[in-house]
NUTITOR-380522 format. One record per residue (C-alpha): residue number from 1; y, x, z. Coordinates in steps of 0.25 Angstrom, whole numbers, plus 5000, padded with zeros to 4 digits. Layout:
BEGIN
PT, NUM, Y, X, Z .
...
***
This chain:
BEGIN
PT, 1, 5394, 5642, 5702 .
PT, 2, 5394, 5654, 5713 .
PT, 3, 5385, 5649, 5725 .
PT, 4, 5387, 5658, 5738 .
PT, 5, 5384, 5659, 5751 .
PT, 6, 5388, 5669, 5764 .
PT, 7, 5385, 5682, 5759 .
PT, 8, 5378, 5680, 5745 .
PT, 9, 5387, 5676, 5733 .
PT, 10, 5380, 5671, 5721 .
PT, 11, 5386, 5677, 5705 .
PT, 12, 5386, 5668, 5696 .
PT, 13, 5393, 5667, 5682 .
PT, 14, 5404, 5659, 5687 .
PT, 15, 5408, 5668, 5699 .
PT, 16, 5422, 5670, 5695 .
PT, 17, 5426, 5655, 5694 .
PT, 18, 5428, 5651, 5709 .
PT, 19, 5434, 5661, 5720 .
PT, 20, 5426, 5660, 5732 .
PT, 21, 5434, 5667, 5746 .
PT, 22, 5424, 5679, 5750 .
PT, 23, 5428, 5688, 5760 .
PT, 24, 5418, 5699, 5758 .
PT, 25, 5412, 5700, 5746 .
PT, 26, 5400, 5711, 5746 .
PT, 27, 5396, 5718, 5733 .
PT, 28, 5383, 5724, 5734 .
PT, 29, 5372, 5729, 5724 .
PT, 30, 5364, 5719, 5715 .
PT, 31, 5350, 5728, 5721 .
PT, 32, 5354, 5722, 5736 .
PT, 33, 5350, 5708, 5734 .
PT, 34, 5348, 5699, 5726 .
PT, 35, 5351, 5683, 5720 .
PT, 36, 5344, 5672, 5729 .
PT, 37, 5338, 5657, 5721 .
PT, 38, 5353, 5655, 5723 .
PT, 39, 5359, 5667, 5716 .
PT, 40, 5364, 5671, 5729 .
PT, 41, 5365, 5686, 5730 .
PT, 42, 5357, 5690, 5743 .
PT, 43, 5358, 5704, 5749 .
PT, 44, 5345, 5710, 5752 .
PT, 45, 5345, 5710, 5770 .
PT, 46, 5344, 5720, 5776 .
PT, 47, 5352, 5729, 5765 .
PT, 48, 5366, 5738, 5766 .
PT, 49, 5372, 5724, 5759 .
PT, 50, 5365, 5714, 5769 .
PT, 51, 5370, 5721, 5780 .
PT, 52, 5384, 5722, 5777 .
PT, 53, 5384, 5707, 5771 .
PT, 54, 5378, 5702, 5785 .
PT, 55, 5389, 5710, 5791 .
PT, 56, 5400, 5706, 5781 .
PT, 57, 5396, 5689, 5785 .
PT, 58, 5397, 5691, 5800 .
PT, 59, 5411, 5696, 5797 .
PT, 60, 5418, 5689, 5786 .
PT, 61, 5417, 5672, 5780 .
PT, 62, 5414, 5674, 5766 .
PT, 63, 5405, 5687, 5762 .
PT, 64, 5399, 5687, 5749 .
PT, 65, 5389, 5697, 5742 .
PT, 66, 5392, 5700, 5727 .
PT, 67, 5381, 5709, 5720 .
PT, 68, 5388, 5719, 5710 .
PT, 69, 5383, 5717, 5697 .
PT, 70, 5382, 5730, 5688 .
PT, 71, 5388, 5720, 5677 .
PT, 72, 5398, 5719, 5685 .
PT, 73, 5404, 5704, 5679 .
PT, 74, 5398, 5696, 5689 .
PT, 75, 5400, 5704, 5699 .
PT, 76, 5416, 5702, 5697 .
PT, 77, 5416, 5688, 5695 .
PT, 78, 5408, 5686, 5709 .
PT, 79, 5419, 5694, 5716 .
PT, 80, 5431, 5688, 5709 .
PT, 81, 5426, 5675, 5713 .
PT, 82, 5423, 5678, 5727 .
PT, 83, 5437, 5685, 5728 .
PT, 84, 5431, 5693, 5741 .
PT, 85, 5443, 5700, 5752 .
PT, 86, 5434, 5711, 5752 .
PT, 87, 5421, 5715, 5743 .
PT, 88, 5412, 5723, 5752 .
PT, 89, 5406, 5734, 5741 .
PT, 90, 5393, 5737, 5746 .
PT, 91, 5388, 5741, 5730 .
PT, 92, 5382, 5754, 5726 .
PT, 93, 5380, 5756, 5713 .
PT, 94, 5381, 5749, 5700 .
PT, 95, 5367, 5747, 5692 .
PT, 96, 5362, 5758, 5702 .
PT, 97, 5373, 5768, 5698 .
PT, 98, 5379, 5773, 5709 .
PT, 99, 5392, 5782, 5703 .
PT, 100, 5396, 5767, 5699 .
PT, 101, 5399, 5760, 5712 .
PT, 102, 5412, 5765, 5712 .
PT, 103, 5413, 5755, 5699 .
PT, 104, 5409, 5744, 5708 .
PT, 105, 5422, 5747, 5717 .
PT, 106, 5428, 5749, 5704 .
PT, 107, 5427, 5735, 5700 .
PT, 108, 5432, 5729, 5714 .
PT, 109, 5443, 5738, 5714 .
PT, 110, 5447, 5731, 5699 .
PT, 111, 5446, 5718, 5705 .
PT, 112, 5455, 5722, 5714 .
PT, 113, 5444, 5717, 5727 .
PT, 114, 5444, 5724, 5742 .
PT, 115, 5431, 5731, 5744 .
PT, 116, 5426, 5742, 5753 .
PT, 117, 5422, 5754, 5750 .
PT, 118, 5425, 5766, 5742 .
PT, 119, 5433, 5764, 5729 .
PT, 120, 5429, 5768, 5715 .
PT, 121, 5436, 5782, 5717 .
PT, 122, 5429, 5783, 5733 .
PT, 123, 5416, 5780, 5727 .
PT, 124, 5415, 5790, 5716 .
PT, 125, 5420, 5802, 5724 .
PT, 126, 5409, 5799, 5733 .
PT, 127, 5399, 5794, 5726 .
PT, 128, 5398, 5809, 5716 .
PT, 129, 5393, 5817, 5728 .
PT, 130, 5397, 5830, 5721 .
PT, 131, 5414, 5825, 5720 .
PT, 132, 5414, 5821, 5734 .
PT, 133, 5410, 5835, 5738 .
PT, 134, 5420, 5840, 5730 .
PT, 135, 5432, 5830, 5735 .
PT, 136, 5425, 5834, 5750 .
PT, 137, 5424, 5850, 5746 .
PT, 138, 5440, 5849, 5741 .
PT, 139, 5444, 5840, 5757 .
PT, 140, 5438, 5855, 5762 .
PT, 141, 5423, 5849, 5767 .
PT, 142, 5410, 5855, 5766 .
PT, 143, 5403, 5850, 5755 .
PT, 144, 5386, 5855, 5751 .
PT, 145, 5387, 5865, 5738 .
PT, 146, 5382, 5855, 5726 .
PT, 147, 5380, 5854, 5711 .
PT, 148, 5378, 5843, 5703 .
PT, 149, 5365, 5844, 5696 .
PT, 150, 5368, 5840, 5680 .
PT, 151, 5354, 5842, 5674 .
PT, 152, 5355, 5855, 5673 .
PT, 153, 5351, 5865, 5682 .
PT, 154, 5362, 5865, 5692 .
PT, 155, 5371, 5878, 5696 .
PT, 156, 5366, 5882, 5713 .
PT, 157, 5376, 5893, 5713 .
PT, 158, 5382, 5889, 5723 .
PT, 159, 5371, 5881, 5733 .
PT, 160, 5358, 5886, 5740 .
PT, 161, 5346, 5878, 5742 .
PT, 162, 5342, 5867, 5748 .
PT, 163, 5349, 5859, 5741 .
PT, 164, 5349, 5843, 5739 .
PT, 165, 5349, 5836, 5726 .
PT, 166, 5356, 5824, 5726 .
PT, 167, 5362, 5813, 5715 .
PT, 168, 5376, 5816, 5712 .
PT, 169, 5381, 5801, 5713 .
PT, 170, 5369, 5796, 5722 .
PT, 171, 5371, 5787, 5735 .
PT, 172, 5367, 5793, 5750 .
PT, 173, 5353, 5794, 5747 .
PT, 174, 5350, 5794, 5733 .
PT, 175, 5338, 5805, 5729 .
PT, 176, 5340, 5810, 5743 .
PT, 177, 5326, 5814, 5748 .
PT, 178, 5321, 5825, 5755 .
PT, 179, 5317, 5831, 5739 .
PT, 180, 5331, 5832, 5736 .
PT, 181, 5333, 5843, 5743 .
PT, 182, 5329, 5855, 5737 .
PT, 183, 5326, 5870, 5739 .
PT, 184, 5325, 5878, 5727 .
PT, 185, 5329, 5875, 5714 .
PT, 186, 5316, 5871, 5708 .
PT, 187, 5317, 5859, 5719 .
PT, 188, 5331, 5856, 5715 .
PT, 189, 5327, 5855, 5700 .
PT, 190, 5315, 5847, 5703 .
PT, 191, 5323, 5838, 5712 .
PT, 192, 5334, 5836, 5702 .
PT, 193, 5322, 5831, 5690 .
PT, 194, 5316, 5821, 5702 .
PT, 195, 5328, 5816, 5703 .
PT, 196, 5331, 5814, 5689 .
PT, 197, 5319, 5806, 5687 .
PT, 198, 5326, 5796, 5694 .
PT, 199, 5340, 5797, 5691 .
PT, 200, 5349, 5804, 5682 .
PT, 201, 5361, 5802, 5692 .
PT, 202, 5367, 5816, 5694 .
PT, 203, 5363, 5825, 5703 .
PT, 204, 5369, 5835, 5713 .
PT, 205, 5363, 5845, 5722 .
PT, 206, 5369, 5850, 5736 .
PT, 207, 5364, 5861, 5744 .
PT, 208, 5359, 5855, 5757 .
PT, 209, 5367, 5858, 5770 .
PT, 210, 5359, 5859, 5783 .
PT, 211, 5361, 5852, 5795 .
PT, 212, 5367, 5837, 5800 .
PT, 213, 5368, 5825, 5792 .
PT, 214, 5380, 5817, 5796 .
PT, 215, 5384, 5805, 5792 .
PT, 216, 5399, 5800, 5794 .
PT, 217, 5403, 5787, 5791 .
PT, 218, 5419, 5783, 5789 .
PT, 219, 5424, 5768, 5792 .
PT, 220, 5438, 5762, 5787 .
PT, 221, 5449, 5769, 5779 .
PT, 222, 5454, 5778, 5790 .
PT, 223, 5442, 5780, 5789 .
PT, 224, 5435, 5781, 5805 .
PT, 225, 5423, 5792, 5805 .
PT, 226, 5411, 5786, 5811 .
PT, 227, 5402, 5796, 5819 .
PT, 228, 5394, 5805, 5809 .
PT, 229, 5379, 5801, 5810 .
PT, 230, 5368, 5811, 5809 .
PT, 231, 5354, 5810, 5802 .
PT, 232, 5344, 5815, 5812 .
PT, 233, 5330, 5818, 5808 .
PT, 234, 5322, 5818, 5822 .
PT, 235, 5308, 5822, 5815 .
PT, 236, 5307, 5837, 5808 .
PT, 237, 5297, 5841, 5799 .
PT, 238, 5296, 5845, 5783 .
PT, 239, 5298, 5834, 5777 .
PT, 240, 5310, 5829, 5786 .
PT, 241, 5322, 5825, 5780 .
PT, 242, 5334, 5834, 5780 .
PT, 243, 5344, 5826, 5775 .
PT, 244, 5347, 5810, 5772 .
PT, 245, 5338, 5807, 5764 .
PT, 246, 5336, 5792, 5756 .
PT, 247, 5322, 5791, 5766 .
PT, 248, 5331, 5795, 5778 .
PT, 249, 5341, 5784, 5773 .
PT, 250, 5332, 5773, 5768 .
PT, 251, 5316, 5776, 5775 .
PT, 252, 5316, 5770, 5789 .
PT, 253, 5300, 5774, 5789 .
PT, 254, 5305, 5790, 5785 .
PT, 255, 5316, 5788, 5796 .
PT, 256, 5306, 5787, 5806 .
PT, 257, 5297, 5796, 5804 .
PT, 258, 5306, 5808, 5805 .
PT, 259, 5315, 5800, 5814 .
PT, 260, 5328, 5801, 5808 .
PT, 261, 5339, 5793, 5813 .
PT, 262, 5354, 5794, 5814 .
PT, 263, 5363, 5798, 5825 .
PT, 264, 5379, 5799, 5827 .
PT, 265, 5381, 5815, 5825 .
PT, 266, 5384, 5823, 5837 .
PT, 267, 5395, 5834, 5831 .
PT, 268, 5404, 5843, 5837 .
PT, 269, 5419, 5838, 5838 .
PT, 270, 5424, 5849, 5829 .
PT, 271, 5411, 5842, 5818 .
PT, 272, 5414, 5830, 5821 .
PT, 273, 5429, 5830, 5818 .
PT, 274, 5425, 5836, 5806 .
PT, 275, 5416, 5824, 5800 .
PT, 276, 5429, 5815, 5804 .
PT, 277, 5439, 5823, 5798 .
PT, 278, 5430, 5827, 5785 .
PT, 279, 5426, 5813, 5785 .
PT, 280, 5439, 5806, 5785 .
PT, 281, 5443, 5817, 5772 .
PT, 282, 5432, 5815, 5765 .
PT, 283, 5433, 5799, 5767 .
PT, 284, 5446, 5800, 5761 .
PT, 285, 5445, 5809, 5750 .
PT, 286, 5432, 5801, 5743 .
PT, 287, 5440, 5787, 5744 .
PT, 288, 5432, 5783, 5752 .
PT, 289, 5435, 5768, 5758 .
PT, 290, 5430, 5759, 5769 .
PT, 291, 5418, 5766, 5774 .
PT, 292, 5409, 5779, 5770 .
PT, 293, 5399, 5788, 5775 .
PT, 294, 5400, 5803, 5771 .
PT, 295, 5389, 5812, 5774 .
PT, 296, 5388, 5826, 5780 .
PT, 297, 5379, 5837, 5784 .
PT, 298, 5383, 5846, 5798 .
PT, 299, 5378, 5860, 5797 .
PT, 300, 5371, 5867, 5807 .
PT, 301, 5384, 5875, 5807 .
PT, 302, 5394, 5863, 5808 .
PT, 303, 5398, 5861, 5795 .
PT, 304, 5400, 5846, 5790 .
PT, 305, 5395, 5847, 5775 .
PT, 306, 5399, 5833, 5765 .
PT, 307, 5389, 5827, 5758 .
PT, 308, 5392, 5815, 5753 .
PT, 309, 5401, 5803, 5755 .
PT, 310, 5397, 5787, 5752 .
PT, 311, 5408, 5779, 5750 .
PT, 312, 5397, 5767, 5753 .
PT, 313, 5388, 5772, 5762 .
PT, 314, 5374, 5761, 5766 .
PT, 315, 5382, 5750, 5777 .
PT, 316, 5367, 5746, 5780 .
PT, 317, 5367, 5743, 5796 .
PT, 318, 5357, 5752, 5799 .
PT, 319, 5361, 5764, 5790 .
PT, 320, 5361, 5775, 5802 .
PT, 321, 5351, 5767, 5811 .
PT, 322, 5351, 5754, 5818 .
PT, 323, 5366, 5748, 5818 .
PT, 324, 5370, 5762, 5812 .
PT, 325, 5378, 5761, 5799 .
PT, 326, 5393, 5767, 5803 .
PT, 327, 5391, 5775, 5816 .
PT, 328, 5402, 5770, 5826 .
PT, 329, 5403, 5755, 5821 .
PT, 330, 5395, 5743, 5821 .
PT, 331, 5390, 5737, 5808 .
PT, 332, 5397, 5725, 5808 .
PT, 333, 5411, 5735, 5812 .
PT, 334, 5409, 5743, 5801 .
PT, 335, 5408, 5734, 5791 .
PT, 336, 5418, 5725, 5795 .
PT, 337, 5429, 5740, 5795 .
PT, 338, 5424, 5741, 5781 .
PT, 339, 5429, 5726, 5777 .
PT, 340, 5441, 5728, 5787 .
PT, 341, 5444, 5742, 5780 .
PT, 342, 5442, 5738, 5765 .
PT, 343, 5451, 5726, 5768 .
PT, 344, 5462, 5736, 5774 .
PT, 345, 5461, 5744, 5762 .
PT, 346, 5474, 5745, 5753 .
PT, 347, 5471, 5736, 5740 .
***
């Protein structure tokens, strides 16, 4: 027997012997909650995945969470048994790999399910952080000089310091501290053996580019440009950040003591059409689906540089500040266009 109730669904062996109507079904990591006495999957509150589920069971009947088990068999029974409309693909890695989330939309794509987000191509173009430079390089945008960093010593030729070491395939702020960024090529090789320690995971660096972090958020398949943000760090001193780093991502406390905050970036028009337009080009040429944030730096002299695309960027309600997740759409708006849009979608 399955037992369920609104907005947890329990796997059990048998999963696949009895269809259940689910409107929504929301796959989510194994790490974000965990079984109750009832074996009841429970999301953790106050998470990325609690928030989209509270959102998801204001809007629709039936919403069910399903945790994505790396062994993968249960994980499809559960979903041919609830036969969702939609799977809300909220999942970011498999066993903590992140180059394998496209195999998760792999599989729904197999079982022939709706869900939202970027396909298995979308996400590997964007998830290698070197290949989407190139596919951006190519549309004719700016992209920071880079090298991929393959254990040996890697070649500079052609970029000057500071540079920023990074993981190749790593999410928004993985490694991403104020020590990655690096000034000589002592630093970058010492850098590259502390994160080594850690992970084997390849590694790139890119020569940092001065000036204005932007944030830009697209919504629908059109897709609609939301208005760029902008990380402002209020406090100065020698040991401010520079950049987004995890700690300005993830450390309320750091926040505030160098009073970083987000606003909605005030560009000239001739800037500003060039996020929406570069925007809208590169959008396209990831495959990117449904929703997606792609990330910028503004030189002194105007010049939009790409950084990186995320085909499934954090939905958490408070991602850019209270009520802030997409700027020019409320929370319960935007998730209910990334339903709306994924539903629309050509099978």
């Amino acid at each position: 027997m399955r037992s369920t109730h609104r907005g947890t669904i329990a796997l059990m062996p048998d999963a696949s012997t009895a269809e259940i109507a689910c409107d929504v079904a929301v796959l989510v990591d194994e790490e974000v909650g965990e079984p109750d006495a009832q074996g009841r999957f429970v999301l953790e509150r106050g998470t990325m995945e609690w928030y989209v589920l509270q959102t998801l069971e204001q809007q629709h009947e039936n919403v069910c969470v399903v945790p994505f088990d790396p062994e993968i068999t249960s994980t499809i029974a559960a979903l041919r048994g609830l036969n969702p409309s939609l799977v809300f693909n909220l999942t970011e890695w498999v066993a903590g790999d992140r180059r394998l989330d496209s195999a998760i939309a792999g599989m729904l794509e197999m079982m022939k399910l709706r869900y939202t987000g970027a396909g298995p191509e979308g996400m590997q173009l964007a998830r290698d952080k070197a290949l989407a430079k190139q596919v951006v390089s190519d549309l004719g945008f700016a992209v920071a000089p880079h090298t991929i960093v393959n254990g040996r010593r890697p070649d500079l030729a052609s970029m000057s310091f500071p540079l920023i070491v990074k993981p190749q395939f790593g999410d928004g702020s993985d490694e991403i501290a104020n020590g990655a960024l690096v000034h000589t090529e002592r630093e970058l090789m010492r850098r590259v053996e502390s994160v080594r320690r850690r992970t084997q995971e390849p590694l790139m660096c890119e020569q940092f580019v001065g000036g204005r972090d932007l944030f830009v958020a697209l919504l629908g398949n059109s897709p609609r440009v939301m208005p760029a943000l902008e990380l402002v760090v209020g406090r100065q001193g020698a040991t401010a950040p520079r950049f987004a780093t995890s700690r300005v991502k993830t450390d309320a406390r750091y926040r505030t003591k160098w009073r970083i905050r987000y606003r909605e970036a005030r560009l000239p028009q001739d800037v500003a059409q060039c996020v929406i337009e570069a925007s809208k080009e590169i959008f396209r040429a990831l495959k990117l689906r449904d929703y997606a944030r792609i990330d910028y730096r503004l030189t002194p002299e105007n010049q939009l540089v790409f950084l990186e695309a995320n085909p499934n960027p954090d939905l958490t309600r408070h991602t850019f500040g209270r009520e802030r997740c997409f700027a020019g759409v409320t929370y319960p708006e935007l998730i209910s266009s990334i339903v709306r849009s994924a539903l629309e979608r050509p099978r």
